[in-house]
Backbone as JSON, one array per atom type, in Angstrom:
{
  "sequence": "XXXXXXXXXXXXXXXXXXXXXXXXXXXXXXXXXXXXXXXXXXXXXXXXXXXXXXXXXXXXXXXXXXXXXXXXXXXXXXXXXXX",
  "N": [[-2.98, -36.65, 45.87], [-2.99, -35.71, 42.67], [-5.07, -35.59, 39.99], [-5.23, -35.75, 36.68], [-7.17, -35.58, 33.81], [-6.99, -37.46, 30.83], [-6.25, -37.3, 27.45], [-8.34, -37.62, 25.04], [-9.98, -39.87, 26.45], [-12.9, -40.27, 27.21], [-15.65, -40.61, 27.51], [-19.21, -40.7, 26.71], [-22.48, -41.37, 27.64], [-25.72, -41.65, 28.17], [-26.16, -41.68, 30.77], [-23.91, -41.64, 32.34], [-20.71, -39.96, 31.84], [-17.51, -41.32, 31.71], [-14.27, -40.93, 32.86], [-10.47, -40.84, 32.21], [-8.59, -40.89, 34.42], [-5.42, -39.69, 35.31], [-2.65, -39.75, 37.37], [0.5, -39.29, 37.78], [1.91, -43.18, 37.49], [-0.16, -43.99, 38.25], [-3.53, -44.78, 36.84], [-6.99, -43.93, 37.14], [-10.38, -44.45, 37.09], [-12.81, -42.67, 36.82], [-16.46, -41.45, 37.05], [-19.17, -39.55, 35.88], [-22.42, -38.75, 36.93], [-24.92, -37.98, 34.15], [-26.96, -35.79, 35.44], [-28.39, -33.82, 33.72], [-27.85, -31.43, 35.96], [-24.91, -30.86, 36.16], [-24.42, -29.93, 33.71], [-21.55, -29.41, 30.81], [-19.16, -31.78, 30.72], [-16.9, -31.48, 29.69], [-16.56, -28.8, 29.63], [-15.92, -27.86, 32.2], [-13.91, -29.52, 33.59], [-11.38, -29.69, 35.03], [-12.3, -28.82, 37.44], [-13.64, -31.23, 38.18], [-11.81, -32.99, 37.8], [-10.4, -31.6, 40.55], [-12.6, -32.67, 42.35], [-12.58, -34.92, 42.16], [-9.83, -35.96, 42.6], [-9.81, -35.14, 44.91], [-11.44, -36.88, 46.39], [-10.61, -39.41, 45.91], [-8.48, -39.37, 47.32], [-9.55, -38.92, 49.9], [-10.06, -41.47, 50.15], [-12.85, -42.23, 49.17], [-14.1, -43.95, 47.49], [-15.76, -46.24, 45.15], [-17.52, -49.42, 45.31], [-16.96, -49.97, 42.61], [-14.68, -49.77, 42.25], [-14.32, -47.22, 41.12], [-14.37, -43.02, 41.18], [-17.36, -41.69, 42.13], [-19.21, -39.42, 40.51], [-21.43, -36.97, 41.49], [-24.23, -34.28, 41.33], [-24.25, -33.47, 43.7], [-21.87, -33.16, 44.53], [-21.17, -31.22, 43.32], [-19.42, -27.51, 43.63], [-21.61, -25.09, 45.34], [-23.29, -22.28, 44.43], [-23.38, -18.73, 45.05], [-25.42, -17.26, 45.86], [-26.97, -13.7, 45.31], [-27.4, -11.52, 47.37], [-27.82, -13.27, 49.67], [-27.5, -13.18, 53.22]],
  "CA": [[-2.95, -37.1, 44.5], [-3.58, -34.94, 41.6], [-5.35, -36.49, 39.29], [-5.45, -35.2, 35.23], [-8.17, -36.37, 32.25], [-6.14, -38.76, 29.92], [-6.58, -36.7, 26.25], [-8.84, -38.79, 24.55], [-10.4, -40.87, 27.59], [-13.77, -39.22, 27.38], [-16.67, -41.68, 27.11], [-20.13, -40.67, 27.53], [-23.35, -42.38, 27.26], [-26.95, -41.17, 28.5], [-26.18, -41.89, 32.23], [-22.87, -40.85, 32.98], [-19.3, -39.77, 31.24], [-16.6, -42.1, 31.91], [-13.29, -40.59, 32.35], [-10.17, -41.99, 32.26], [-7.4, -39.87, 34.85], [-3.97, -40.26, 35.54], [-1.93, -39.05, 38.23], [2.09, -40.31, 37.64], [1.76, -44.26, 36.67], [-2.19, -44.57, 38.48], [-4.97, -44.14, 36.0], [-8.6, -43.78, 37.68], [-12.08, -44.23, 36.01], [-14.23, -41.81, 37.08], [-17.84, -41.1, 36.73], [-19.66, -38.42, 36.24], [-23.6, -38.79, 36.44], [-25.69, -36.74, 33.49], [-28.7, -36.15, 35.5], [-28.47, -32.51, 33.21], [-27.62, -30.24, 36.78], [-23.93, -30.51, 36.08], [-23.89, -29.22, 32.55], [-21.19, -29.99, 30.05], [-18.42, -32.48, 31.83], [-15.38, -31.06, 29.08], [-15.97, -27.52, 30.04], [-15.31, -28.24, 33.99], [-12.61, -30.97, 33.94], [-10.69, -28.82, 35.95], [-13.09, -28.96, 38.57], [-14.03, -32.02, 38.13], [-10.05, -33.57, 38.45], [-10.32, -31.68, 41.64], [-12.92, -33.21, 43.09], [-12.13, -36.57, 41.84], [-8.12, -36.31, 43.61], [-10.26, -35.42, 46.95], [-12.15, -37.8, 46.64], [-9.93, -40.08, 46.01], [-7.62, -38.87, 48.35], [-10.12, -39.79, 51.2], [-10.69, -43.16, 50.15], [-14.72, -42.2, 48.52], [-14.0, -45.07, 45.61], [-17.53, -46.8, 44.89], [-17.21, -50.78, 45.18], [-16.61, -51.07, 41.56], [-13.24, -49.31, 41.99], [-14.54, -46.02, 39.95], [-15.02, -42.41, 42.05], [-18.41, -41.26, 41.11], [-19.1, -37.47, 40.74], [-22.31, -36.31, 41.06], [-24.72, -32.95, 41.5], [-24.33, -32.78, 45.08], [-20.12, -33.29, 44.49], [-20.53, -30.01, 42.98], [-19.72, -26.32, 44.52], [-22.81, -24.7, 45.21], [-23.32, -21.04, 43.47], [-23.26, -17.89, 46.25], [-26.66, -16.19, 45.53], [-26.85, -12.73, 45.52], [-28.5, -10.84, 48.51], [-27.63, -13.54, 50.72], [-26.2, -12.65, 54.06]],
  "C": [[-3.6, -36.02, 43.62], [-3.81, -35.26, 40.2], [-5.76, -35.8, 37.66], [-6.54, -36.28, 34.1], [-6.94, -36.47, 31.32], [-7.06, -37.55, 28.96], [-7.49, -38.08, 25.59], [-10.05, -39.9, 24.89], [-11.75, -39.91, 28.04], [-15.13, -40.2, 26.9], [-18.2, -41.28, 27.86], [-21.15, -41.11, 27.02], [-24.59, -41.28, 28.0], [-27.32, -41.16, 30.05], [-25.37, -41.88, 32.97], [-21.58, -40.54, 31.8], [-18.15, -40.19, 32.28], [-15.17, -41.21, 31.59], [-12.0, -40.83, 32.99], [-8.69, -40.85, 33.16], [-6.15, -40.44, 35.39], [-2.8, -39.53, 36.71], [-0.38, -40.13, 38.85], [1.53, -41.81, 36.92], [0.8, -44.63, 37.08], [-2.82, -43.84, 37.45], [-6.26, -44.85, 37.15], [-9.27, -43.85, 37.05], [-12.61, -43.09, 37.23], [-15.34, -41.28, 36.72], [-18.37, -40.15, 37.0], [-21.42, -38.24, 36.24], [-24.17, -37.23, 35.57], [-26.64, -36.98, 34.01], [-28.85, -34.29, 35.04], [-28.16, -31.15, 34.58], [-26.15, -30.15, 36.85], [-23.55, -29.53, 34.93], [-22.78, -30.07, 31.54], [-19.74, -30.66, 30.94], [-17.4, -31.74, 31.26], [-15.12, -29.48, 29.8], [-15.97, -27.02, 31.48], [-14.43, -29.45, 33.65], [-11.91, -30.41, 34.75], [-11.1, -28.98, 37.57], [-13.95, -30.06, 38.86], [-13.03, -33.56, 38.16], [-9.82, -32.74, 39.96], [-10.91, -32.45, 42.74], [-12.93, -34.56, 43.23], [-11.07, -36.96, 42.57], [-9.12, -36.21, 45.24], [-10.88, -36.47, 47.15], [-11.6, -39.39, 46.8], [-9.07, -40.39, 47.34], [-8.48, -39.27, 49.9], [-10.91, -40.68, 51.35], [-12.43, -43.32, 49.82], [-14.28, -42.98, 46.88], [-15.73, -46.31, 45.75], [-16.54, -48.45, 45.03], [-16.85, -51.31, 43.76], [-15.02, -50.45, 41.05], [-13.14, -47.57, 41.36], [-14.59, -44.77, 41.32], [-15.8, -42.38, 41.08], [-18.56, -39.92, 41.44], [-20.42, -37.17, 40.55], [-23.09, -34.79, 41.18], [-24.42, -32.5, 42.76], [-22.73, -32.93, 45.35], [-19.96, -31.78, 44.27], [-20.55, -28.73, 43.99], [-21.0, -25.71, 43.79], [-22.77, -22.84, 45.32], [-23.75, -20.19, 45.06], [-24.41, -17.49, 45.49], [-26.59, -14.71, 45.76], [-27.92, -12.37, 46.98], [-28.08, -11.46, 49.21], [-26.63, -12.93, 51.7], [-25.25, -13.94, 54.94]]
}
């Protein structure tokens, strides 16, 4: 499933951004917690409709039907130096 942000469908509040995706005639809620280590949710949607379709995709839907997306959903940054 490949799942797109609905134009418009962008709801956020002080404890997560609600957003509203669509992939053919399924729409999804999905959540995104602001605990401030994601940053801004609009300028990742991209990457944030990916990990939402995987997630989807292997059945990670929370009991209230929603996926939820949080800090540890995200890819984690290559450091320099490391080997």
């Amino acid at each position: 499933m490949t799942l797109v942000t609905l134009p418009n469908k962008i709801t956020r509040n002080s404890h997560h951004t609600v957003l509203v995706m669509r992939d053919g005639g399924t729409c999804q809620a999905v959540c995104v917690v602001n605990d401030g280590r994601i940053g801004d949710v609009c300028s990742k949607l991209g990457l944030i409709e990916s990990i939402a379709s995987s997630k989807l995709d292997h059945g990670e839907v929370a009991f209230d039907g929603r996926v939820w997306i949080t800090h540890s959903d995200m890819p984690r940054p290559l450091h320099a130096g490391r080997h």
